[in-house]
C-alpha positions in Angstrom: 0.0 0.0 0.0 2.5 2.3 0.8 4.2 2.0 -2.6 1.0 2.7 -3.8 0.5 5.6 -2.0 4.1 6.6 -3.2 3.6 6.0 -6.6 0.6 8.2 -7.0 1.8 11.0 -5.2 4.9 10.5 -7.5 2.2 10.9 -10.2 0.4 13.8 -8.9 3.8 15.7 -8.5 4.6 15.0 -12.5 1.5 16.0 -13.6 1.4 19.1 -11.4 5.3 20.2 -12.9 3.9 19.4 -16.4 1.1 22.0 -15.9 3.4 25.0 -14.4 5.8 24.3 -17.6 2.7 24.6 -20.4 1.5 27.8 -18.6 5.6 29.0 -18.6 5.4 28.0 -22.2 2.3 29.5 -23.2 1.1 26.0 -24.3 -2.0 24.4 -23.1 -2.8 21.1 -22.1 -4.6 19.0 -25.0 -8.0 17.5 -23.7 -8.7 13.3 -23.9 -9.4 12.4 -26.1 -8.2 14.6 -28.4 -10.8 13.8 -31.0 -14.1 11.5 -31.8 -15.9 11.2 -35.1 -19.6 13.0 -34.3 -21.0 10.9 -37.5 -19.5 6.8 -36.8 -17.8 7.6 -33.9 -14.9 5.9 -35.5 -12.1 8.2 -36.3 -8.6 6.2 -36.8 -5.5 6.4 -38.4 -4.6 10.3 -38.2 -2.1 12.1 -40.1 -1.6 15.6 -39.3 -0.7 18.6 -41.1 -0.8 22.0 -41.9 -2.7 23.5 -44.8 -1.3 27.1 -45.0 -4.1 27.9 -47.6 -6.6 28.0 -44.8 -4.4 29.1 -41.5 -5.2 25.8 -39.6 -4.2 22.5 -39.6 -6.1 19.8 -40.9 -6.2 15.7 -39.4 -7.2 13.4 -41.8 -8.3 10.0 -40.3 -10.2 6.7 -41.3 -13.8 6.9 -40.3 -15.2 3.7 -39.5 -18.9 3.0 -38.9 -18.6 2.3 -35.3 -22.2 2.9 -34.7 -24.3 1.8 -37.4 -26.7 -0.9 -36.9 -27.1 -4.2 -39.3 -23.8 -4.7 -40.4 -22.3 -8.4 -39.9 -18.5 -9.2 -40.0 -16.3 -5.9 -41.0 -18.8 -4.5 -42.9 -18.3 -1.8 -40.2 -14.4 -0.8 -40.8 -15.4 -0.2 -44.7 -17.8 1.7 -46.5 -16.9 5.5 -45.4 -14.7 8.3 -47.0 -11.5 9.8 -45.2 -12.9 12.1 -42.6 -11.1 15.7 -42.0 -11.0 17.6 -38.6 -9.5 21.1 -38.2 -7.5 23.3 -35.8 -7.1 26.8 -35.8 -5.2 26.6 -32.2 -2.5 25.0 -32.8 -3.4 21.8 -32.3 -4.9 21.9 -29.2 -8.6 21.4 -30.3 -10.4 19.7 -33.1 -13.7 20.5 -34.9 -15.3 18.4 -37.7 -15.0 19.6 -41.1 -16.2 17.6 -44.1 -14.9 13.8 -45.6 -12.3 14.0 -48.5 -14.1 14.6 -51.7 -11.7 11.9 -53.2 -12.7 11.8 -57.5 -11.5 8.2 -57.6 -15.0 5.7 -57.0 -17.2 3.1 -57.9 -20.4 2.5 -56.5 -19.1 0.7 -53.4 -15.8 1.7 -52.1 -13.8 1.8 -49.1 -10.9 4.6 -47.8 -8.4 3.8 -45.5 -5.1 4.8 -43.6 -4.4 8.2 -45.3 -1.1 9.2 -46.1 -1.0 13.6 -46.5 2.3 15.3 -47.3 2.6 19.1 -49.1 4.9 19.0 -51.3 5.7 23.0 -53.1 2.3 23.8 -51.9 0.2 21.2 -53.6 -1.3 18.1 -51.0 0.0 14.4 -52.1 -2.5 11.8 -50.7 -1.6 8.0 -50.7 -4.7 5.8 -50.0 -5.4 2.8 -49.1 -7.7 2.0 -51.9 -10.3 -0.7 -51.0 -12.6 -1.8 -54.4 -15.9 -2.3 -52.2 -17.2 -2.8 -48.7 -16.9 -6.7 -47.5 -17.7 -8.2 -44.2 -14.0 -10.0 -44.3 -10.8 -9.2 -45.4 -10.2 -11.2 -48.2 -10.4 -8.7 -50.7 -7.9 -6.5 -52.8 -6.5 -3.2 -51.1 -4.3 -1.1 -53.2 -2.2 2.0 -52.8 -3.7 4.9 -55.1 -1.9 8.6 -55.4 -4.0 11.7 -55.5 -3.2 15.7 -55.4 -5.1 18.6 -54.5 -4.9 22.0 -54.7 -6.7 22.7 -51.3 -6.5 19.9 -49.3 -10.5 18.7 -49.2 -11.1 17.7 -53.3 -8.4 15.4 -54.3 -8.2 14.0 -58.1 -6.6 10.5 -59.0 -3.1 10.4 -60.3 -2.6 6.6 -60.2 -2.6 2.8 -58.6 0.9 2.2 -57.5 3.2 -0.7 -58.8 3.6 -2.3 -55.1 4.0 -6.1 -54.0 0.7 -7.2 -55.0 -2.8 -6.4 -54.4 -2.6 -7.1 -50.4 -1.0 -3.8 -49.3 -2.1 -0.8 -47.1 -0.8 1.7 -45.0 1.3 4.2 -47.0 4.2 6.4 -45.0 5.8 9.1 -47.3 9.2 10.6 -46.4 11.7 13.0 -48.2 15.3 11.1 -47.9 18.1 13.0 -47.7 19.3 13.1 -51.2 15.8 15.0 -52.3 14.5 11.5 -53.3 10.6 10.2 -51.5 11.0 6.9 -49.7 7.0 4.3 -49.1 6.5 2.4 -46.7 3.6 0.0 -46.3 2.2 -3.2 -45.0 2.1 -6.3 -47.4 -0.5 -8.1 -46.0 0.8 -11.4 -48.2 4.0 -11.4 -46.1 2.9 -11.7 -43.0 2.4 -7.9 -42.5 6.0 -7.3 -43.0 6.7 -3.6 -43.8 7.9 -3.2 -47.5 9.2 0.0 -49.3 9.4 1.8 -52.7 10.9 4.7 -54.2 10.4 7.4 -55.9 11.8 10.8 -57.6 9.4 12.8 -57.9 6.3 10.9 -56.1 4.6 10.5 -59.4 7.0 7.0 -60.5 7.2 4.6 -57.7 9.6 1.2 -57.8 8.9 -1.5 -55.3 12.4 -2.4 -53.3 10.8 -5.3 -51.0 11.2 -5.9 -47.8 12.2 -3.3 -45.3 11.4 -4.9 -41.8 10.0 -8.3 -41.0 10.7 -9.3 -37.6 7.4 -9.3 -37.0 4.1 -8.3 -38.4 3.1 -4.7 -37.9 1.2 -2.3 -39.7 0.7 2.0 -39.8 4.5 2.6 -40.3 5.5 6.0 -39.5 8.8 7.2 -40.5 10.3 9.7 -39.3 13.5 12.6 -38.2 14.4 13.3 -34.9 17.0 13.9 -32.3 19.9 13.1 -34.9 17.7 9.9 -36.0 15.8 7.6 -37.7 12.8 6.5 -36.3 10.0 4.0 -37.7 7.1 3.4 -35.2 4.7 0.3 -36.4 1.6 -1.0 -34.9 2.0 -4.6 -33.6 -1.6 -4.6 -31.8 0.4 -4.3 -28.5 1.4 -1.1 -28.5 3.9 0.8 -31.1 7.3 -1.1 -32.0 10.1 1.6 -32.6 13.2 1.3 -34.9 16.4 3.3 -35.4 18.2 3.6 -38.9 21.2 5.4 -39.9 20.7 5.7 -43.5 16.9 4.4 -43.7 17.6 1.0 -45.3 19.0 -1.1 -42.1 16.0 -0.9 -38.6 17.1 -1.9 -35.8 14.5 -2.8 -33.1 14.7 -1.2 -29.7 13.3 -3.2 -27.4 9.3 -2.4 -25.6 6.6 -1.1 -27.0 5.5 2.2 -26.7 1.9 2.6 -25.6 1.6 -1.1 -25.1 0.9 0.1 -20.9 -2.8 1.9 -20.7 -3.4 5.3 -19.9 -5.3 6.7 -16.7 -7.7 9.0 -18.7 -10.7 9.4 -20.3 -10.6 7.0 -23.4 -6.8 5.9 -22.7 -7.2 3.0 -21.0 -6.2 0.7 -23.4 -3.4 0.6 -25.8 -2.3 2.8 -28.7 -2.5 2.1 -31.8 -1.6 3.1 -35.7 0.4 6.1 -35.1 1.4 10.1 -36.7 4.3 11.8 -35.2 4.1 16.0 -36.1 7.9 16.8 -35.7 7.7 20.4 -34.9 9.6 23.8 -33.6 12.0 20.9 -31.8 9.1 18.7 -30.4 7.9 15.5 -31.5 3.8 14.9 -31.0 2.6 11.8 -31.3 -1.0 11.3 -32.3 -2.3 7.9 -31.9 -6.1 6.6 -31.7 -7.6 3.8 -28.9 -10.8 1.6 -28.8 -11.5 2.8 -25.0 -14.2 0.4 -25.1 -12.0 -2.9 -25.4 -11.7 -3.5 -21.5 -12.9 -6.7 -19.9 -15.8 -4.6 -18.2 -17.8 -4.3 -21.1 -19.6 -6.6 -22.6 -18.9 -7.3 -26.0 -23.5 -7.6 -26.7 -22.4 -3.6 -26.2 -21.0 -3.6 -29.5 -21.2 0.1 -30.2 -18.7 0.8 -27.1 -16.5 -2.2 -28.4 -16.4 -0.6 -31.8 -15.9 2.9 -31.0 -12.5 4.8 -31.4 -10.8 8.8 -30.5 -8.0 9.8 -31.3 -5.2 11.0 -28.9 -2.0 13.0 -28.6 1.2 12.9 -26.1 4.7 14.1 -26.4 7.7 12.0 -27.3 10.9 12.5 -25.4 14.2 11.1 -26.0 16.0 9.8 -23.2 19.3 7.0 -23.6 19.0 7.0 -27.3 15.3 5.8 -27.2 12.0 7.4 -27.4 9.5 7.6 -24.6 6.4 9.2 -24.0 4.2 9.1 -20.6 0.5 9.0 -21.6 -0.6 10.3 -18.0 1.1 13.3 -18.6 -0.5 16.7 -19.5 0.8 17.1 -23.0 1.0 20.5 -23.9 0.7 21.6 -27.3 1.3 24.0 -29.4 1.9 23.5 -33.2 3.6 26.0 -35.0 2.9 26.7 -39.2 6.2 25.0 -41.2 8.3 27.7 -42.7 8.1 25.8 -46.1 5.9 23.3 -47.7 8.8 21.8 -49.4 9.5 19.1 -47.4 
């Protein structure tokens, strides 16, 4: 008990230090959950970023139907456009805004796992392309490139020459030499994380396998502290690799996430991850189904389904990332100088 007792006073003392520093900072401390879907109440999958057009920035996420009735198997997770949410406070709140008016469809389709980067002020978005909506996952997925000129109406640019038809998941980064590395899941190879290059982001060749440990999916690549990251989602939490030169991961051992939260919708693990690298801090938006706990019953299938998104700050300590999900993470996202990268 009187660890206990220790331990949450320990807590208290953290949380209290964390709140002088945002007020000495002139941040504030994001709410929990940071975000829920008012339409399915199943927002997924963010990727953040700024859209200097409008003055705010935009989070794109995968919308599934978490609360519509009659739909057996997945039917749920497809079905729905790539929903938007915007912030015009630097990140610290999050209002609905529209779904992605995506000119690429058929008369059943499914969007998933949005990739956004601006690239010399024009949006890049790589899609997780689904040709229907299924109540299993036996069907083709595919990687698709669109543009747009405002960030909301996005025209189709092509199907990308990946692994096979089994892949999802796209992570774009800029490499050093001014050349765009892919990541992704191929879902063939046990969910081992593959990659492809490009010049240009327009002509894409498939290099196979970057990562295959173990399965994970939602890679996220990215700069930090001197290094390399890549975060996956193993469904235990977030496995984190370092790279020199963004060919050769290696694992650092633990998960981050993989230990619920104490707060409202954290209380179980992390999942499919963005990290907004910005003004020297890393943020790490993440989403949660807070409704996967043994103490609800899974007949209460709308609370089993639902999802929010959430945010904390990464630290680096020892030559590993960290992050504390009980701590007040303040926030306070500045506007990129360019859209160049």
């Amino acid at each position: 008990m009187n660890k206990q007792i220790l331990f949450q006073s320990f807590l208290l003392m953290a949380i209290f230090s964390s709140m002088i520093s945002c007020r000495q900072s002139g941040s504030r401390i994001a709410p929990k959950p940071l975000f829920r879907d008012p339409v399915y109440d199943g927002a997924a999958d963010p990727v953040v970023v700024w859209n200097r057009g409008e003055n705010k920035w935009f989070m794109y996420y995968t919308n599934r139907r978490a609360n519509a009735e009659g739909l057996d198997g997945v039917t749920w997770v497809h079905g729905t456009r790539i929903g938007i949410a915007e912030s015009s406070d630097n990140g610290l709140t999050w209002q609905y805004r529209d779904t992605c008016d995506i000119r690429y469809r058929m008369s059943a389709y499914t969007h998933w796992a949005p990739e956004v980067i601006v690239h010399e002020g024009l949006f890049h978005m790589f899609l997780t392309y689904v040709p229907g909506i299924f109540r299993d996952w036996k069907h083709p997925r595919n990687i698709i490139h669109l543009t747009s000129e405002n960030g909301i109406e996005w025209d189709y640019q092509s199907t990308l020459p990946l692994a096979n038809d089994k892949v999802i998941d796209a992570c774009v980064y800029r490499l050093p030499d001014g050349t765009w590395r892919m990541w992704y899941n191929n879902e063939m190879d046990g969910k081992s994380i593959y990659y492809a290059d490009s010049p240009d982001l327009y002509h894409w060749q498939d290099r196979g396998k970057a990562v295959g440990d173990q399965g994970g999916e939602g890679p996220k690549v990215f700069a930090w502290e001197g290094k390399n990251w890549m975060l996956t989602d193993v469904w235990q939490g977030l496995a984190c690799y370092k790279s020199d030169d963004f060919s050769s991961w290696k694992r650092i051992p633990g998960n981050l996430l993989e230990k619920p939260g104490t707060g409202r919708d954290d209380r179980v693990k992390g999942g499919h991850p963005d990290v907004v690298v910005n003004n020297g801090r890393a943020f790490l938006f993440y989403f949660t189904h807070p409704g996967r706990i043994e103490s609800i019953p899974e007949s209460d299938w709308i609370e089993k389904r639902r999802s929010s998104i959430q945010v904390v700050e990464l630290k680096y300590e020892n030559g590993r990332l960290v992050c504390n999900r009980d701590e007040p993470t303040c926030i306070d996202l500045r506007p990129p100088e360019t859209d160049k990268d």
